[in-house]
C-alpha positions as CSV (number, residue, x, y, z in Angstrom):
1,X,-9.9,123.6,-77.6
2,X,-11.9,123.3,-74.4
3,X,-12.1,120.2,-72.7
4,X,-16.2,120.3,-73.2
5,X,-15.0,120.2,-77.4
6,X,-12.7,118.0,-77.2
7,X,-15.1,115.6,-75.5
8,X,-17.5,116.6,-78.7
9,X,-14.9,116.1,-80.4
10,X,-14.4,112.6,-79.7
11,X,-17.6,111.7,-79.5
12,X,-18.1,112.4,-83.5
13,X,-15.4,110.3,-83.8
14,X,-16.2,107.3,-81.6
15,X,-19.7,107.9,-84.0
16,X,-17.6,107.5,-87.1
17,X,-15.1,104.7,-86.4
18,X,-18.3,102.8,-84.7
19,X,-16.9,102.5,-80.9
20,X,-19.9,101.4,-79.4
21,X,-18.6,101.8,-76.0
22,X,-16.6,105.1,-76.1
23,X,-20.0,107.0,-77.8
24,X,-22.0,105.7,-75.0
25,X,-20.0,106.9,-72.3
26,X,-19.3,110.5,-74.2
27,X,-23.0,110.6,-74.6
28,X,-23.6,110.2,-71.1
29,X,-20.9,112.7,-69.9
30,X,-22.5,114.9,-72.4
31,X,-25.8,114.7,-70.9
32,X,-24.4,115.5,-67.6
33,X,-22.0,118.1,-68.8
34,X,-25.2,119.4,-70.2
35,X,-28.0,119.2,-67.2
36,X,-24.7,120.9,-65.0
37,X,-25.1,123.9,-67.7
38,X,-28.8,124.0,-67.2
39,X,-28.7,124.1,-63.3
40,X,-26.3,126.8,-63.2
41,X,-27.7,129.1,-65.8
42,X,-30.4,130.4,-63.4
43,X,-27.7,132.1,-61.7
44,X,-25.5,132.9,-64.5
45,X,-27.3,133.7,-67.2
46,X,-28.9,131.7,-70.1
47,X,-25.8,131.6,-71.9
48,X,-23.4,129.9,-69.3
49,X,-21.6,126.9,-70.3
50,X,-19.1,125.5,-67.8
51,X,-15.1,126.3,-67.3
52,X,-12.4,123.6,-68.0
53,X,-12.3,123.0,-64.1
54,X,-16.4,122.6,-63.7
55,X,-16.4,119.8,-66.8
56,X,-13.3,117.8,-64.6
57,X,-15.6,118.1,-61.2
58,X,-18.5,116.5,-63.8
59,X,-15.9,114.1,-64.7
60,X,-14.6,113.0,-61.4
61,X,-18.3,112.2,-60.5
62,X,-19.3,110.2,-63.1
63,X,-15.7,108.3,-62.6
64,X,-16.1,108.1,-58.9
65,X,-19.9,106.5,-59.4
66,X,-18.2,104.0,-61.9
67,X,-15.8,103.3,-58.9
68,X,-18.6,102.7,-56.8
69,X,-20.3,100.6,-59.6
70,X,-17.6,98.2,-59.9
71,X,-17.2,97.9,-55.9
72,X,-21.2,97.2,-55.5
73,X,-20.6,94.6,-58.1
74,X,-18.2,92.7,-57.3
75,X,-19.1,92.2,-53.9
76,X,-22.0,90.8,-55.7
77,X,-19.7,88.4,-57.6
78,X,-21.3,90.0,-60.9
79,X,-17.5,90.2,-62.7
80,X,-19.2,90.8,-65.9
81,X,-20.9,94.2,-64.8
82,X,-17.7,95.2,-63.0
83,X,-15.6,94.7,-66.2
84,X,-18.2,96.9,-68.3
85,X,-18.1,99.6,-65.5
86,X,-14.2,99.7,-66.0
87,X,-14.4,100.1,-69.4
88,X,-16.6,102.7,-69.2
89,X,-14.4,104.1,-66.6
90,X,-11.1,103.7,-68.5
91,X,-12.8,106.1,-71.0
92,X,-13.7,108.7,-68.9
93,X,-9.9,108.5,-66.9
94,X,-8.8,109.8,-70.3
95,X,-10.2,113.3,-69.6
96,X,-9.6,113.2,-66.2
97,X,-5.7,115.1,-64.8
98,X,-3.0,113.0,-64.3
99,X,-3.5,111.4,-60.4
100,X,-1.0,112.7,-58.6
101,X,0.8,109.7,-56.1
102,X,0.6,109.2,-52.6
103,X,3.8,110.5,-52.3
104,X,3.3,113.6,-54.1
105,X,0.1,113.8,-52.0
106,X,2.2,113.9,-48.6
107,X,4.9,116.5,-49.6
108,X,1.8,118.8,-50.3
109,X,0.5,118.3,-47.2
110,X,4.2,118.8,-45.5
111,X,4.3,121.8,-47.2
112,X,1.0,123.1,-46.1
113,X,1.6,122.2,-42.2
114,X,4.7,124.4,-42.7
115,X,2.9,127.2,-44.0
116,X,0.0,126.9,-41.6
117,X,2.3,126.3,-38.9
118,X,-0.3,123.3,-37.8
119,X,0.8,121.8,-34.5
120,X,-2.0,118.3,-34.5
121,X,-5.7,117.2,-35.9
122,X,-7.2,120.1,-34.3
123,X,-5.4,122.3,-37.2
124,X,-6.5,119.8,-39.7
125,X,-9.6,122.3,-41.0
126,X,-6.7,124.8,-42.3
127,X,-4.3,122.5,-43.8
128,X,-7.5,120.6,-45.8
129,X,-8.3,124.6,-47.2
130,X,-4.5,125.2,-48.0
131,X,-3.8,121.7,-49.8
132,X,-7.2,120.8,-51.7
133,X,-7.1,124.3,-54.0
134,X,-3.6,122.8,-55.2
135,X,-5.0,119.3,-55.4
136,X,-8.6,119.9,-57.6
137,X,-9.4,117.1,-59.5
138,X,-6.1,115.2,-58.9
139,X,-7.0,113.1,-55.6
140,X,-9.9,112.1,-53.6
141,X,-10.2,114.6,-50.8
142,X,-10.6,111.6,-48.4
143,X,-7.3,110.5,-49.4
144,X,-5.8,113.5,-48.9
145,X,-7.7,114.0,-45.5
146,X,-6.0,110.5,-44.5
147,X,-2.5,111.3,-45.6
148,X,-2.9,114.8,-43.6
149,X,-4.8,112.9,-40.3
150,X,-1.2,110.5,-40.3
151,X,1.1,113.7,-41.3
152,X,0.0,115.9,-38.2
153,X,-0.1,113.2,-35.7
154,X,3.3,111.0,-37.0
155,X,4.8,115.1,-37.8
């Protein structure tokens, strides 16, 4: 089962069992999943629907707007908005990968400056291409980009 069904899947579900707030949020990440398909089928034919991989980059936006969401409001002391938004966002972390730690993050990039041979920030363009391929959808690339600034500089 694809991870575009499985969200289908749920979402008939969530219908069923009347979860209010789980068939809204599916709905939207359908809708997006959806307008994605539309955009890219100009290029790829009118049949195209999207990979596995392309539904967790749809995914990792919505969540990372939510993120944003819940920032913006609680800087606006509106703790009732920001609790909706991480609901909604608790949802959608169940179809995102498992996060992989900071930790997990660094010895990645270690293992990247060894391979690239990286000798300071000015090689930080070819450790970023080695590391993020392996990374997709498992960390924010500006975290990784700050774990590999402090790697190259503190070796």
């Amino acid at each position: 089962m694809t991870l575009k069904e499985r969200i289908e899947a749920d979402m008939k579900e969530a219908m069923r069992s009347s979860d209010r707030l789980k068939l809204s949020v599916l709905r939207m990440i359908r809708a997006r999943i959806l307008e994605r398909e539309v955009e890219l089928r100009s290029s790829r034919g009118r049949d195209y629907h999207l990979s596995d991989e392309e539904v967790v980059d749809v995914l990792q936006s919505y969540a990372k707007q939510r993120r944003q969401s819940i920032e913006s409001y609680r800087q606006g002391k509106r703790e009732d908005l920001a609790s909706k938004e991480e609901q909604e966002l608790a949802v959608v972390e169940t179809y995102l990968p498992r996060p992989l730690t900071e930790s997990e993050i660094e010895a990645l990039v270690k293992e990247a400056i060894r391979e690239t041979e990286a000798k300071g920030l000015g090689d930080l363009g070819k450790v970023m291409k080695t590391v993020m391929p392996s990374i997709q959808g498992r960390a924010e690339g500006r975290i990784v980009n700050e774990i590999a600034r402090r790697c190259l500089v503190g070796g």
